[in-house]
Each structure stands twice: as structure tokens, then as C-alpha cells.
C-alpha positions as CSV (number, residue, x, y, z in Angstrom):
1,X,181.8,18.3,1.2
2,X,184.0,20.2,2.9
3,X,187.5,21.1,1.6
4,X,190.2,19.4,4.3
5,X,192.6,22.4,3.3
6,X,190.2,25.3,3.6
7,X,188.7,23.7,7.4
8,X,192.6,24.5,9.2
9,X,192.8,27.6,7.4
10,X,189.5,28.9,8.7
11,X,190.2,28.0,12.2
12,X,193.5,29.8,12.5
13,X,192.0,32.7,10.5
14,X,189.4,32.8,13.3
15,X,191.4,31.8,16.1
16,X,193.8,34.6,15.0
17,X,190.8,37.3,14.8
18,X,189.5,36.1,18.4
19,X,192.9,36.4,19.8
20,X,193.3,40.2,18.1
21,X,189.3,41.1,19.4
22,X,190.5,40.4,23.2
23,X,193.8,42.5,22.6
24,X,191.5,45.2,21.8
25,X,189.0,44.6,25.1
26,X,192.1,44.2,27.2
27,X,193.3,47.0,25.6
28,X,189.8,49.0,26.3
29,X,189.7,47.9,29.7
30,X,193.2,48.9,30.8
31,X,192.4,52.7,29.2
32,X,189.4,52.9,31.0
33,X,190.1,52.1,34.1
34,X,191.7,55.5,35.4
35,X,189.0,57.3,34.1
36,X,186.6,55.5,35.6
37,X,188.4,56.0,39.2
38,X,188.9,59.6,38.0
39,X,185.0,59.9,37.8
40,X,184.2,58.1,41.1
41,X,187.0,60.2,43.1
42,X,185.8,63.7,41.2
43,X,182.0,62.3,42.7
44,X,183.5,61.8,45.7
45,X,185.0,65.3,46.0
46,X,181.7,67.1,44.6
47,X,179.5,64.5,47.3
48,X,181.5,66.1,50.3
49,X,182.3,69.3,49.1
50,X,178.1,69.4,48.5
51,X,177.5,67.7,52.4
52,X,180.0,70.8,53.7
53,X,178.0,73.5,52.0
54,X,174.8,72.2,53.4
55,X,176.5,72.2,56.8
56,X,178.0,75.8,56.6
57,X,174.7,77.3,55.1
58,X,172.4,75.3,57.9
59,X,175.2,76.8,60.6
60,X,174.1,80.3,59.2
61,X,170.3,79.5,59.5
62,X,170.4,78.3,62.9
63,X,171.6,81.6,63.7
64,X,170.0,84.4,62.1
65,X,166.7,85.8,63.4
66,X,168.4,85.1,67.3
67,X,169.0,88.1,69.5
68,X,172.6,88.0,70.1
69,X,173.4,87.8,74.7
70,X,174.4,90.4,76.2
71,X,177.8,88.6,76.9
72,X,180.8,90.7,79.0
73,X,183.4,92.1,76.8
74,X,187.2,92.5,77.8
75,X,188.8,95.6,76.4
76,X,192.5,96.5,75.5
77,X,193.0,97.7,78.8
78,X,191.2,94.8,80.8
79,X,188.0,96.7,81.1
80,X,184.9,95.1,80.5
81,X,181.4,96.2,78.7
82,X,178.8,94.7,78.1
83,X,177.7,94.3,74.7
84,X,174.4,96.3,74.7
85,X,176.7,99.1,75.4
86,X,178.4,98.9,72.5
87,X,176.3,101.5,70.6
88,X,172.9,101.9,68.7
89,X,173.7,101.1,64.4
90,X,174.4,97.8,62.9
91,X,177.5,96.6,63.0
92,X,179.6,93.8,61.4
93,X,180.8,91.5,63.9
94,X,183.7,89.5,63.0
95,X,184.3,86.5,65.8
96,X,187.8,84.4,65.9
97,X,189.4,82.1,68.6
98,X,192.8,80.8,68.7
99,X,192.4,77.6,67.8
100,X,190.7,78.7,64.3
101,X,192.4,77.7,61.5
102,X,195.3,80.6,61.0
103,X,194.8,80.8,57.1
104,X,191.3,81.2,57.6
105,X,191.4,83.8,59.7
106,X,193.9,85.7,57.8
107,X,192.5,85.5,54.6
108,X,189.4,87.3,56.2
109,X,191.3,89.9,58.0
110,X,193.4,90.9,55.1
111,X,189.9,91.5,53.9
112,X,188.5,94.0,56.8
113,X,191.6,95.5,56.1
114,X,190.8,96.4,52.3
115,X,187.2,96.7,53.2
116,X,187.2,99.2,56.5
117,X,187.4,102.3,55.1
118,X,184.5,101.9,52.9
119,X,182.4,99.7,56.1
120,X,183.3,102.5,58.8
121,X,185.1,101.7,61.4
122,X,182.6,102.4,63.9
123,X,180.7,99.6,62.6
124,X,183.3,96.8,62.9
125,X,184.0,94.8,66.0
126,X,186.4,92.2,66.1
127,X,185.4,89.4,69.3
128,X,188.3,87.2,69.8
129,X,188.3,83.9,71.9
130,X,191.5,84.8,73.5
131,X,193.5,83.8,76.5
132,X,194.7,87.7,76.5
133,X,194.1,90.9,74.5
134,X,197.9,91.1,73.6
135,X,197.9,87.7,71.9
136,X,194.5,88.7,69.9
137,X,195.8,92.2,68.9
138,X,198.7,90.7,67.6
139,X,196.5,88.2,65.3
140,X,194.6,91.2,64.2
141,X,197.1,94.2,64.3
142,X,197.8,94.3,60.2
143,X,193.9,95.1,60.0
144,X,194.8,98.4,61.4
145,X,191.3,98.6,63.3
146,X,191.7,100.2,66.5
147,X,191.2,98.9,69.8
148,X,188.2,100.1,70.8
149,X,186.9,98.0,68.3
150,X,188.5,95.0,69.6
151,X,187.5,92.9,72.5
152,X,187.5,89.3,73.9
153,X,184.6,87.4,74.9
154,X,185.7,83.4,75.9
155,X,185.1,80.8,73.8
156,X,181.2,79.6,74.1
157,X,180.1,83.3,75.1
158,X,177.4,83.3,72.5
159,X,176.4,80.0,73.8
160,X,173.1,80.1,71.9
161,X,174.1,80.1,68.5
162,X,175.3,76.8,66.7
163,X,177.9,78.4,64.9
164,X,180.1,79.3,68.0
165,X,180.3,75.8,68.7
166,X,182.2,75.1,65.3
167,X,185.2,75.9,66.0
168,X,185.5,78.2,62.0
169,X,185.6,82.2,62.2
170,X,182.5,83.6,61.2
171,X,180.5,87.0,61.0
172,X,177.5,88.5,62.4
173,X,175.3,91.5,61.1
174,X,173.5,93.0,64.2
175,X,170.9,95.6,64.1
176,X,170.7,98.3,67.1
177,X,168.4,95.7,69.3
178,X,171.2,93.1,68.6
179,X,168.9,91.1,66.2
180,X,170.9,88.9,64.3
181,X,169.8,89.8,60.3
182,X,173.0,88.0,58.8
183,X,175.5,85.5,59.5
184,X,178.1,84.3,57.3
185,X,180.9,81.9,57.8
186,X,183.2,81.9,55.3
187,X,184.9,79.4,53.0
188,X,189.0,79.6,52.6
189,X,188.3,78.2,49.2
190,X,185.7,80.4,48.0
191,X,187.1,84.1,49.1
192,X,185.5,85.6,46.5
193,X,182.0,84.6,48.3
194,X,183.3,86.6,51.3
195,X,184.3,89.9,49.1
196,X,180.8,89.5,47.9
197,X,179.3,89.0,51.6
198,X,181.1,92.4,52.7
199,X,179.8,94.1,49.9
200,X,176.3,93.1,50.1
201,X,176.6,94.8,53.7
202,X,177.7,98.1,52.3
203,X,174.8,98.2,50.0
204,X,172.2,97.0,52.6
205,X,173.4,98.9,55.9
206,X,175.7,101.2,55.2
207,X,174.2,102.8,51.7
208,X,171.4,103.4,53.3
209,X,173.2,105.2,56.0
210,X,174.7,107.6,53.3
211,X,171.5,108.6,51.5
């Protein structure tokens, strides 16, 4: 038989302990629930930070292994050569249009600037998309790379390379027939990847210059 006193107690006992067990899930819940959108927007950054990786390095491949055109180049002085003239040893072609982001392109030119001793001059060219040569050898003038190893080819010039239609700075390595062997285009969040790019070029082209 059951005890009439015991049977209330037991149901506020346990209507007590149900009422402390969803304070704790509600509790749980609550806590949880930043993390969890933490998580999601941390996947969403690694998901598109991934997809513009893949886009930069398939940029790249679509480029190397193409014979750069023999485009018209504008000089300081409004002359123009073409770019088969332009010598017979690799150089490093670094290629930058006005409407490029400005940190991105400063960021890499602060770099040629540290790096051009060591690369040789002779083996740098700067091609700017510019509307003149003053406006371009003002964007580069802090590089303190001289102007015969500036020039301005419009925007599109290298029409057959996926990369120019971009709109990003980006580099070329081009042997003495103007064979594309590298291309780069570099990341403003990762400058250390581009320190490492110009330094894989000293030991590949211009060590072997040196031996």
C-alpha cells in the first residue's frame, strides 16, 4: 500500500530534479551556441580561403610553359621596344596596373627593393598598365630600379595568359626565348610566400649564373 505522505513528497522531489535537469540543458545549450557559430564561421573562412588558393595556383598553371608575345613596350622617354629586344638571360618580370590593389602592390615592391641587389638589376623589369610613364615611376620610384628597367605595356597586352585578365599584380620568370618557366601571383596575406618565391629565383637562375 502506498504511503499517502511519501506519494507528494516524491513528486515534488522529482518534479524539483526535472525542473533543475532542464536548467542545466538550457544552460548547455546557451554555452554552446557561440561555439558552434564560431566553428561554422572558422569553416567558412578555411572553405573560401581554400577556393582562393585553388584559384591563384590554377591562374599560375594556366600560364607557365606559354611563350610570352612579343607585345610593344613604352619607355621613360616615350620610346618603344619590343619585348624580344629586351636582352638574351632570364629575367623576373614583375607586371602592375593602376587599378591593382595599392597595398598589394607595395608590399611587393618594398620587396624588389630589399631583393635587387642580390637579383641584379639587369634581370628585373617592371611592366606597368599605365595611362603614362610618370604616374608608373612614381608608383615604383622607392624601388630605386632604374628606368630602363621600367616600361608600360596596356592593360590586356599579354592577352594570352589568364592571369592578366585578373586584375592582381603578379610575376613572370622568362628564359632568353621568352618561355614562361614560372609565374607567381602573390598573396598580401602570405608575404612570406613571396620572400620565398624571390629566393627560389636566386637559387634557380641566378646561382647558377654565379658558378
Amino acid at each position: 500500500m502506498i504511503n499517502n505522505k511519501f506519494f507528494p513528497r516524491s513528486i515534488t522531489i522529482i518534479a524539483i530534479t526535472m525542473i533543475g535537469f532542464n536548467l542545466y540543458l538550457l544552460h548547455e545549450v546557451r554555452n554552446s551556441r557561440p561555439a558552434s557559430v564560431e566553428t561554422v564561421k572558422q569553416s567558412e573562412n578555411y572553405q573560401s580561403l581554400y577556393a582562393g588558393l585553388a584559384s591563384v595556383k590554377a591562374s599560375e598553371l594556366q600560364v607557365e610553359g606559354n611563350r610570352l608575345q612579343n607585345v610593344k613596350l613604352i619607355g621613360a622617354y616615350g620610346e618603344t621596344t619590343l619585348f624580344n629586344q629586351l636582352g638574351s638571360v632570364s629575367n623576373i618580370i614583375f607586371r602592375i596596373s593602376e587599378v591593382n590593389c595599392s597595398t598589394c602592390v607595395h608590399q611587393q615592391l618594398a620587396l624588389l627593393k630589399r631583393y635587387k641587389d642580390s637579383l641584379g638589376l639587369k634581370n628585373i623589369l617592371i611592366i606597368g598598365a599605365y595611362s603614362e610613364f610618370r604616374k608608373l615611376k612614381i608608383a615604383v620610384s622607392s624601388t630605386g630600379i632604374p628606368d630602363e628597367s621600367i616600361f608600360i605595356a596596356p592593360k590586356n597586352s599579354f592577352d594570352n595568359l589568364f592571369v592578366e585578365n585578373q586584375n592582381v599584380p603578379y610575376y613572370l620568370v622568362v628564359d632568353k626565348q621568352k618561355l614562361i618557366l614560372r609565374a607567381f601571383v602573390p598573396l598580401v596575406e602570405q608575404v612570406h610566400i613571396s620572400q620565398l618565391f624571390l629566393s627560389s629565383f636566386l637559387r634557380k637562375y641566378i646561382g647558377n649564373r654565379n658558378e
